[in-house]
VOPAGU-2260 file (C-alpha; in pm, 1 decimal, decimal comma):
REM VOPAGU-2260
SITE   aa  ch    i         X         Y         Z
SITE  UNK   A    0       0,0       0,0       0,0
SITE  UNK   A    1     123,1     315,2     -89,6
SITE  UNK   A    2     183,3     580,6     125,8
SITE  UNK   A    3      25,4     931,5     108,6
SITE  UNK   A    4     390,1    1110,3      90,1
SITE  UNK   A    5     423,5     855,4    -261,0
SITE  UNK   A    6      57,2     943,1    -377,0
SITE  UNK   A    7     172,5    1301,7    -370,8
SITE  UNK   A    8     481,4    1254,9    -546,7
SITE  UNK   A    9     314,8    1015,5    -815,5
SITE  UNK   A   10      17,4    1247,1    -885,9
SITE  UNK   A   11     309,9    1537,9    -912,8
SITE  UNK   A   12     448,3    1308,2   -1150,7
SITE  UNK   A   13     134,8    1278,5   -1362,3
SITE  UNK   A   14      31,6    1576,2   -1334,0
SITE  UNK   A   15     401,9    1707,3   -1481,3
SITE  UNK   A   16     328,2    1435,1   -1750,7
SITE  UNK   A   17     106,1    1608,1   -1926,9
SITE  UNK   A   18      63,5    1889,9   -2142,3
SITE  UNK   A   19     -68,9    2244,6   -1971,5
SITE  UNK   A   20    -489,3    2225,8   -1937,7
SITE  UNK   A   21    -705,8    2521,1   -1952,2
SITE  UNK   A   22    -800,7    2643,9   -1640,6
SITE  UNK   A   23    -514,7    2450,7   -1451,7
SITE  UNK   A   24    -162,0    2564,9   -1360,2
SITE  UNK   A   25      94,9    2503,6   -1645,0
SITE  UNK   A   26     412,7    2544,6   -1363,7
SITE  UNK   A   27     434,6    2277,5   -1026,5
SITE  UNK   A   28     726,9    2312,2    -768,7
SITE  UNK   A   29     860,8    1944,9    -767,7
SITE  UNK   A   30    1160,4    1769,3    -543,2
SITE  UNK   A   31    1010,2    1923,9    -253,0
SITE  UNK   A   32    1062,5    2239,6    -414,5
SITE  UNK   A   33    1390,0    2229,4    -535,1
SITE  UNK   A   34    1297,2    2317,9    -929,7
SITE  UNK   A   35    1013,3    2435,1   -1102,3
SITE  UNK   A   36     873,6    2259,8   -1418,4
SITE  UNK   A   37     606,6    2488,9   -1644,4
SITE  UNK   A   38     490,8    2282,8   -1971,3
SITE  UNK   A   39     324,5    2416,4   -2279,0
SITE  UNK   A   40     175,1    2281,1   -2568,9
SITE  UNK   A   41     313,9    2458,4   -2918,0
SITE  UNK   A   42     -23,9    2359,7   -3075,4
SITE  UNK   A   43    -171,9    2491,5   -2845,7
SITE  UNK   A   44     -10,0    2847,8   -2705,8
SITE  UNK   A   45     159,0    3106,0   -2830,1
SITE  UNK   A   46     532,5    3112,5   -2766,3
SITE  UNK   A   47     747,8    3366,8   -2864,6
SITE  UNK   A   48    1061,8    3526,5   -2838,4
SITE  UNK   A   49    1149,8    3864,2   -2719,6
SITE  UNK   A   50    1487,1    4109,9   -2724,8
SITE  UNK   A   51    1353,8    4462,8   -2838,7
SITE  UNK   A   52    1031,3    4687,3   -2820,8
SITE  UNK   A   53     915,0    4889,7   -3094,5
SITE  UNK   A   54    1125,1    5193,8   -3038,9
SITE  UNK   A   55    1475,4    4963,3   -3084,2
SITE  UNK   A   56    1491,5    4936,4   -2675,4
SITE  UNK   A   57    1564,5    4598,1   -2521,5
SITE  UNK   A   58    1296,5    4524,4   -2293,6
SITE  UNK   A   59    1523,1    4405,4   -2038,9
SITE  UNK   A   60    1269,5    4306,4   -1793,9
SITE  UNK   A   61     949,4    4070,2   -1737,6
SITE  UNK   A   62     741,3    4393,8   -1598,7
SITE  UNK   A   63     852,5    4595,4   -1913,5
SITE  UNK   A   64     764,4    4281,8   -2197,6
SITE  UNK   A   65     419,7    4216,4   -1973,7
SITE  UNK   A   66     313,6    4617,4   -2019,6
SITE  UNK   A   67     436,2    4629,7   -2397,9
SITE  UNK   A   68     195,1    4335,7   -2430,3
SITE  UNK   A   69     -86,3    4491,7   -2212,9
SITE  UNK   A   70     -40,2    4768,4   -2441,8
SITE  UNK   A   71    -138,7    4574,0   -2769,7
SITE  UNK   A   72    -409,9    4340,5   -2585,6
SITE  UNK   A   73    -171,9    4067,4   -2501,6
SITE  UNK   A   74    -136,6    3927,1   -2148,6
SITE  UNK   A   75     234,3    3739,6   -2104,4
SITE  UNK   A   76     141,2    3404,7   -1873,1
SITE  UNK   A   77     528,2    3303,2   -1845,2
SITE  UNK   A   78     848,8    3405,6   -1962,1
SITE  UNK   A   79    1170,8    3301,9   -1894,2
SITE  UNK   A   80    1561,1    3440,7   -1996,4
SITE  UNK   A   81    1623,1    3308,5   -2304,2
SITE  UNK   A   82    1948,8    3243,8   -2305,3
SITE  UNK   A   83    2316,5    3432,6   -2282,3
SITE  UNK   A   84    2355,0    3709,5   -2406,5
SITE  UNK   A   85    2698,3    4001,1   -2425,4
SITE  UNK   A   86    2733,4    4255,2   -2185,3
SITE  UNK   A   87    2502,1    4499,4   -2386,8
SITE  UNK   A   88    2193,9    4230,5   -2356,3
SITE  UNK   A   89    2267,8    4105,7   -2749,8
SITE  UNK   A   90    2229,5    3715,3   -2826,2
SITE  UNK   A   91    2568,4    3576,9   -2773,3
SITE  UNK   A   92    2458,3    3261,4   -3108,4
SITE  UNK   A   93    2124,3    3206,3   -3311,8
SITE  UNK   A   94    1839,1    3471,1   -3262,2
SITE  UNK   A   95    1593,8    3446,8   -3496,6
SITE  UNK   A   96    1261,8    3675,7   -3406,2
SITE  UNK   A   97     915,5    3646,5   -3591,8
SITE  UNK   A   98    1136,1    3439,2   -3902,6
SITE  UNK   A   99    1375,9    3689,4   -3906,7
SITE  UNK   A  100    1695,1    3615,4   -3800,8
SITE  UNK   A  101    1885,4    3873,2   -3609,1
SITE  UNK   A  102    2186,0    3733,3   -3497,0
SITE  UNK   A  103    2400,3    3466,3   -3619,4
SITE  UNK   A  104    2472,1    3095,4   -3533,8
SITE  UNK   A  105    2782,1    3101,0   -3322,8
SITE  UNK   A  106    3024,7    2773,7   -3386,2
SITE  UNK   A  107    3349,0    2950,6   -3214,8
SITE  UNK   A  108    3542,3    2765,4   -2959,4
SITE  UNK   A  109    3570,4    2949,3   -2670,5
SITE  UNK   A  110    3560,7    2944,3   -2256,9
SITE  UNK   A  111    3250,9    2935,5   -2083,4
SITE  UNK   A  112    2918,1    2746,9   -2070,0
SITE  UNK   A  113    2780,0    2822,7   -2385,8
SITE  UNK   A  114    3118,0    2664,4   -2594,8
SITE  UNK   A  115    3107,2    2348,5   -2403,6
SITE  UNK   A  116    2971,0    2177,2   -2689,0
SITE  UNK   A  117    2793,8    2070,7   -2853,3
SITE  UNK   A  118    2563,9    2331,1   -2754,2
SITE  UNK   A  119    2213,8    2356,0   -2893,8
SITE  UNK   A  120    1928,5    2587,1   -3017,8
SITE  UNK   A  121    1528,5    2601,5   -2885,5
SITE  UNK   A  122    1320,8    2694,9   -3208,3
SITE  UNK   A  123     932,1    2702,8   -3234,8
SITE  UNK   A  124     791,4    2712,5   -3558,0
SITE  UNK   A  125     418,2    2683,9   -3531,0
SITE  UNK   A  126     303,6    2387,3   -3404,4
SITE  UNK   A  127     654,1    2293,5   -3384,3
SITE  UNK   A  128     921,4    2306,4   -3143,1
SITE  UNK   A  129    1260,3    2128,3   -3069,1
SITE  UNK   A  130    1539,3    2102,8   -2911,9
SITE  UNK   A  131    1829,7    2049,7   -3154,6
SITE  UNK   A  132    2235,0    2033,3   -3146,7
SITE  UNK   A  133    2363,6    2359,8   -3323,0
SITE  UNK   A  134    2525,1    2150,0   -3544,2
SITE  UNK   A  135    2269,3    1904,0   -3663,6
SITE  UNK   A  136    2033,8    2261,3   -3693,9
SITE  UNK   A  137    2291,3    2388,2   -3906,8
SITE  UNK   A  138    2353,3    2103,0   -4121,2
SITE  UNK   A  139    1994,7    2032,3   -4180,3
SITE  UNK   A  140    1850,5    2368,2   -4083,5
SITE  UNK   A  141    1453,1    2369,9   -3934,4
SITE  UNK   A  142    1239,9    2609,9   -4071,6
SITE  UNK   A  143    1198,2    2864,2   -3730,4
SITE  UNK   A  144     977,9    3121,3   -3663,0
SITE  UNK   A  145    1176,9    3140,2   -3317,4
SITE  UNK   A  146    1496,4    3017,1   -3219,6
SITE  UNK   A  147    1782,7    3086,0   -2954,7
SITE  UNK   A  148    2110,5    2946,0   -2940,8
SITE  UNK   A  149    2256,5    2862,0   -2548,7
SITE  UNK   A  150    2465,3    2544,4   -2447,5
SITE  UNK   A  151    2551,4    2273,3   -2341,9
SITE  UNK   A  152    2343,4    2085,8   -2417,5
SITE  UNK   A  153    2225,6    1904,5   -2114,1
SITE  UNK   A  154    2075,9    1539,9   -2240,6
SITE  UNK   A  155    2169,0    1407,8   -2610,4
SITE  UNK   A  156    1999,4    1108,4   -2723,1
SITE  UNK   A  157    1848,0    1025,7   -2412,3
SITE  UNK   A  158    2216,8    1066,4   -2268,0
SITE  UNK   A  159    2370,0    1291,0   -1991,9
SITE  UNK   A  160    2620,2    1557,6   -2192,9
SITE  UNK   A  161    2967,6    1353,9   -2216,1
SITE  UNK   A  162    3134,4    1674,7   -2039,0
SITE  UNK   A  163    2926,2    1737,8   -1718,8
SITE  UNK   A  164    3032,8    1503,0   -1472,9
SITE  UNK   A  165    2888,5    1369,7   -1144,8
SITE  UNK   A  166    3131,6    1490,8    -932,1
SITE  UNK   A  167    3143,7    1867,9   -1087,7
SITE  UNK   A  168    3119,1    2085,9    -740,8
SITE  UNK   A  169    2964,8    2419,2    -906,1
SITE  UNK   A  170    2616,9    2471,1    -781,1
SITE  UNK   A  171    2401,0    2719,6    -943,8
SITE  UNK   A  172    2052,7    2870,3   -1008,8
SITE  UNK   A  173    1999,7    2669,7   -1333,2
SITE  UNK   A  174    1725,5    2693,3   -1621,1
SITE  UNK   A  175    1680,5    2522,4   -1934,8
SITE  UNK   A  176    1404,0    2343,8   -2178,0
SITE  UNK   A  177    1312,0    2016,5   -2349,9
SITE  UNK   A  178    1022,7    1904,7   -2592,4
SITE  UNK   A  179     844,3    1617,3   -2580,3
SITE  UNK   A  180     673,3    1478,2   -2876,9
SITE  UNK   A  181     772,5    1797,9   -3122,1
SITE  UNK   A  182     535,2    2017,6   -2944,8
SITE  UNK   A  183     524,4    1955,1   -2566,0
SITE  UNK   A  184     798,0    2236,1   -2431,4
SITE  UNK   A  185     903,2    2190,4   -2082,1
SITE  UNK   A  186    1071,5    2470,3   -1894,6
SITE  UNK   A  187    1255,4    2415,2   -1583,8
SITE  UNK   A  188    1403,1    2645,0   -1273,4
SITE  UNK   A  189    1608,9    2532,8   -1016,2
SITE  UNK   A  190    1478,1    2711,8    -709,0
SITE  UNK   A  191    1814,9    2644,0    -531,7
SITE  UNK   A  192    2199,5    2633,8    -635,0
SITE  UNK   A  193    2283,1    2272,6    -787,8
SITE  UNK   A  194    2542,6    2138,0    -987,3
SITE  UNK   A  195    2520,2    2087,5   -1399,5
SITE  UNK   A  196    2496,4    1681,4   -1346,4
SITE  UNK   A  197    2220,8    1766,6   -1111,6
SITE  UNK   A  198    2002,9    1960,5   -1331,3
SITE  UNK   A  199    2084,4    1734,2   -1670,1
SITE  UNK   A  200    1914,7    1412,5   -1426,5
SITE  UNK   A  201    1613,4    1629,4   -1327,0
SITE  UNK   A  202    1542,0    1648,8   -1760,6
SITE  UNK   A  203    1650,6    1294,1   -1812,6
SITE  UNK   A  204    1517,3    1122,4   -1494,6
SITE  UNK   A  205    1267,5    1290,1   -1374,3
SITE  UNK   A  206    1106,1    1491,5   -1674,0
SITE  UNK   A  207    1225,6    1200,9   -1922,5
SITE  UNK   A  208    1329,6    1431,0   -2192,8
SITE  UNK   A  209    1536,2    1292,9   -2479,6
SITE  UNK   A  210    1707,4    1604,5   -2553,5
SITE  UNK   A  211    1763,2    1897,7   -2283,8
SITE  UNK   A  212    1916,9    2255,7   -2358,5
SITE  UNK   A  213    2057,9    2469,6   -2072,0
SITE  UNK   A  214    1920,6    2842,7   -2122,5
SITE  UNK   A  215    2114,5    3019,8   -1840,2
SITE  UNK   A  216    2267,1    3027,5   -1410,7
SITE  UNK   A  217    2389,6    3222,5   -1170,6
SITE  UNK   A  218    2182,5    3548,7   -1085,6
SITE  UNK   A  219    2075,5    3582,8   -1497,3
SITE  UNK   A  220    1794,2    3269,9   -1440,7
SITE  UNK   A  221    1462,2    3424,4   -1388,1
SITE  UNK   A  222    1073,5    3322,4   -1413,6
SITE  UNK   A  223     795,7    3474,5   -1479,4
SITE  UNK   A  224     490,7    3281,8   -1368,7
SITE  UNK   A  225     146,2    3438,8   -1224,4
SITE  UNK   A  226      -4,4    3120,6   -1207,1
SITE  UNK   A  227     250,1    3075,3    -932,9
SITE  UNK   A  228     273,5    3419,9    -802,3
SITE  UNK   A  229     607,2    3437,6    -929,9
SITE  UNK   A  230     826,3    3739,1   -1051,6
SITE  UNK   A  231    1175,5    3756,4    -983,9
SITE  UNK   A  232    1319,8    4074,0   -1100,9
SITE  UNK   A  233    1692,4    4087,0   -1236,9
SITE  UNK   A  234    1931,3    4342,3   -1227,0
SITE  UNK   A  235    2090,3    4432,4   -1446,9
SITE  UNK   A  236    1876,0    4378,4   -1734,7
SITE  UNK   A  237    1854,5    4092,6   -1880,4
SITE  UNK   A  238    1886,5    4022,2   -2253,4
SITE  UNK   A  239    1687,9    3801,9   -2482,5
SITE  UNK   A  240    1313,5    3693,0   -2334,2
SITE  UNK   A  241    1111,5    3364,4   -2417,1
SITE  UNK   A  242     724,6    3397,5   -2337,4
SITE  UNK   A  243     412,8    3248,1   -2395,4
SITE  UNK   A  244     101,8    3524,3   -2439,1
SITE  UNK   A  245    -241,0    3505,6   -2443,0
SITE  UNK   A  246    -493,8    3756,9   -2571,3
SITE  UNK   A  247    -604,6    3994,6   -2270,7
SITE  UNK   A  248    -963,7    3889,7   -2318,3
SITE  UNK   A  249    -958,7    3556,7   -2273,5
């Protein structure tokens, strides 16, 4: 017989299973806490990518995209940083915005996160979304209406990236994405620091995603979730934006 601490964390489980419902919650705290997961269905909402408003300023914030929205009739649900970005908020690879693309791939060796490849890009087109390794997108490129270019790559193929290792010691605030399916997008937040080996088993273990991208760490991962009653504001600015937005009249 199963006790009521496992019923909770199995119906968690299901509940994280599954694609966002109307009317319910799209974002759960799971692991006591320690991460939150927010899922969205591509076929389903509207995800998009954000870096500048229409006077050519970067938006830099979550309260500053949610009133540009308000503005046009649009209510922002969730949002997340979309990745790294240079010290004056620019994509630091791929940034392609409403099909257009605005800054290059980036396939540069290099120090840091993002060249501890392979890295990978996050693109929605549509119905469509993926997670894909920058160079498989490049070699075969997807048709995006969206993408954004951050690494490593957390899971390939179902496997833990070859580079992050179990007994790496650098705990961070960590946030990346998966998809499920080709159009189940799963966000995730680490509420607490944890190591890169840490967060690459919550995608593969406990969120079962075949292929994981890291976004961001450190004090640059953010969420944006009112279902949750969550804001957290960054500072300095942050650079480019992924959010999902809903028509204010809904």
């Amino acid at each position: 017989m199963w006790s009521v601490s496992s019923w909770i964390a199995a119906a968690a489980l299901a509940f994280l299973s599954l694609p966002a419902r109307a009317g319910a919650s799209p974002c759960a705290d799971i692991e006591g806490a320690a991460y939150t997961v927010c899922d969205f269905d591509a076929r389903k909402h509207d995800i998009r990518l954000f870096l500048r408003d229409e006077k050519g300023e970067i938006y830099g914030s979550f309260a500053r995209l949610a009133d540009g929205l308000a503005n046009k009739g649009e209510t922002l649900v969730f949002a997340m940083n979309a990745g790294m970005y240079a010290e004056d908020r620019t994509p630091v690879g791929l940034y392609v915005e409403n099909g257009r693309t605005l800054n290059g791939a980036n396939t540069r060796s290099g120090a840091g996160n993002f060249h501890l490849k392979p890295n990978g890009v996050f693109w929605v087109d549509g119905a469509r979304a993926g997670v894909t390794e920058t160079a498989r997108f490049l070699k075969n490129p997807q048709r995006a209406q969206f993408a954004t270019q951050s690494g490593p790559m957390l899971v390939i193929s179902g496997r833990i990236h070859p580079r992050i290792h179990e007994d790496g010691m650098s705990q961070k605030f960590r946030n990346g994405v998966c998809v499920q399916d080709g159009h189940i997008m799963r966000f995730a937040i680490s509420n607490q620091p944890v190591t890169f080996y840490e967060f690459a088993r919550l995608f593969r273990d406990r969120l079962h995603c075949k292929d994981a991208l890291f976004l961001d760490g450190g004090s640059a991962s953010a969420l944006y979730a009112p279902s949750l009653s969550r804001h957290d504001r960054f500072t300095p600015t942050m650079g480019p934006i992924l959010g999902v937005v809903e028509k204010a009249n809904r």
